[in-house]
C-alpha positions as CSV (number, residue, x, y, z in Angstrom):
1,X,0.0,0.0,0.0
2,X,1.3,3.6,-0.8
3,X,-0.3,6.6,1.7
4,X,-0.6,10.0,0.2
5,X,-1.2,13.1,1.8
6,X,-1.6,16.3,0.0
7,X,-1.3,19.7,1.0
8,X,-0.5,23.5,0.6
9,X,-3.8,24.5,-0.9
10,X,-5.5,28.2,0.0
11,X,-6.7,31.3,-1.7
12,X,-4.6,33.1,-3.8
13,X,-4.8,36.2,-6.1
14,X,-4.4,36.2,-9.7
15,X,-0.9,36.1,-10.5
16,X,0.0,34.5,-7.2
17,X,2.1,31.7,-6.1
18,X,1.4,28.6,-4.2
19,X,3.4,25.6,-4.0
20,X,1.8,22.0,-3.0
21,X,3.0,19.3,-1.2
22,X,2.2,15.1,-1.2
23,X,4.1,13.6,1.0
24,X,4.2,9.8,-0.1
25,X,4.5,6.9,2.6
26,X,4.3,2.8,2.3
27,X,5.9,0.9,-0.3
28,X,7.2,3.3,-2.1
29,X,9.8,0.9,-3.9
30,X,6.9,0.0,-6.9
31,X,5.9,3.0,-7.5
32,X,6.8,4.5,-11.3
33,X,4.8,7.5,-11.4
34,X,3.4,10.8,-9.1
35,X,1.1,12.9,-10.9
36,X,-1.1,15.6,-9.9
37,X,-4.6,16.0,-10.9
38,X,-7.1,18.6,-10.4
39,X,-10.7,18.6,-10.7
40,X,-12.6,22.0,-11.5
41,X,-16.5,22.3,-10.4
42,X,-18.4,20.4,-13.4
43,X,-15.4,19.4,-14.8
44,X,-13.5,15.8,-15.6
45,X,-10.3,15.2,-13.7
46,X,-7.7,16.2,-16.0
47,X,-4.1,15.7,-15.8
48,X,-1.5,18.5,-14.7
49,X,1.7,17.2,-14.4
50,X,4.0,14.1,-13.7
51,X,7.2,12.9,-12.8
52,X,8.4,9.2,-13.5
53,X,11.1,7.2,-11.3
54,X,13.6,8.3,-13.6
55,X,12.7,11.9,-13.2
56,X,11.4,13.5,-16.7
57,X,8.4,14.9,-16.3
58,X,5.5,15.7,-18.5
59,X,2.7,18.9,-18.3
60,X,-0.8,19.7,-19.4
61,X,-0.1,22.5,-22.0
62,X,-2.3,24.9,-20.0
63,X,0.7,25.1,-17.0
64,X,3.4,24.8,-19.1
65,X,5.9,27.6,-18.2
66,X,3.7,27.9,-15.0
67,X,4.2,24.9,-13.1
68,X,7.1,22.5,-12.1
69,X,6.8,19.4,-10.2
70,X,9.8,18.4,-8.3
71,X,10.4,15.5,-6.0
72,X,12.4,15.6,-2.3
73,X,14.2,12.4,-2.2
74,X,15.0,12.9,1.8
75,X,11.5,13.4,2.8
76,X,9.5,11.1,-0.3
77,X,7.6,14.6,-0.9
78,X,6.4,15.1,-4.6
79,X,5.9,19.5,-4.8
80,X,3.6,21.1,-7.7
81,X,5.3,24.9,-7.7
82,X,2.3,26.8,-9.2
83,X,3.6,30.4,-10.6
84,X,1.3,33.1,-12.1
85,X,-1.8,31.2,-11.1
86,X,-4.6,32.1,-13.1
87,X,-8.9,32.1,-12.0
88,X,-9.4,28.8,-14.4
89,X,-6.5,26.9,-12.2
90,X,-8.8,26.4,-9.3
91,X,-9.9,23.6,-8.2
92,X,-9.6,20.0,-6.2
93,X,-6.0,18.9,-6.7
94,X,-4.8,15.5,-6.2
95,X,-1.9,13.0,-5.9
96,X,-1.6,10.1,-7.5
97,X,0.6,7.1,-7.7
98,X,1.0,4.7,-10.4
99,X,2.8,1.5,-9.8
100,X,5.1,-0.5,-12.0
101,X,3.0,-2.2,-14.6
102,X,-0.3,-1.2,-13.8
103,X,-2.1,1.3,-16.4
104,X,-4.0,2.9,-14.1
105,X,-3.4,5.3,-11.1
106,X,-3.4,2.8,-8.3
107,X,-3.5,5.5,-5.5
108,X,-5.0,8.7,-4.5
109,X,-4.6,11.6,-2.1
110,X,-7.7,13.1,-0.7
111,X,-7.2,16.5,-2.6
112,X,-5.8,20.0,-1.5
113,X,-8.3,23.0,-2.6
114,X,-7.1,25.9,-4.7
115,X,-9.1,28.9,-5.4
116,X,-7.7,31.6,-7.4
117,X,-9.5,34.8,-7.1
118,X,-9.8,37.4,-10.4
């Protein structure tokens, strides 16, 4: 089993900064992918960003230049850096984990709000 815990969600201004946080727990050792997802009222879950075990990383076009997820190997945190925030970022964001050879997102975080005011 893998825990995640997110966290580091508020309410920022346009243009704002906030920087998330999913600290990962459990057996760690299988796990290939952290990604974080957000989830807008009405919307689907999309995609935001990822990193794999062998640290490239991929982005949802729309935070591109924005965001940047990073990993902190001492403390098994995964951080989403979210720079010059924008009112259609808010939203539910969560963790995920994906473990070697499945093809679906095996674990989830409970989700970290973000509201980004206009």
């Amino acid at each position: 089993q893998v825990q995640l815990v997110e966290s580091g969600g508020g309410l920022v201004q346009t243009g704002g900064s906030l920087r998330l946080s999913c600290v990962t727990s459990g057996r760690l050792f299988n796990v290939y992918v952290v990604a974080w997802y957000r989830q807008a009222p009405g919307k689907q879950r999309e995609l935001v960003a990822l990193r794999r075990r062998d640290e490239s990383t991929n982005y949802a076009d729309s935070v591109k230049g924005r965001f940047t997820i990073s990993r902190d190997t001492a403390k098994n945190t995964v951080h989403l850096q979210m720079n010059s925030l924008k009112p259609e970022d808010t939203g539910v964001y969560y963790c995920a984990a994906l473990e070697f050879g499945s093809t679906g997102y095996n674990y989830w975080g409970q989700g970290t709000q973000v509201t980004v005011s206009s």
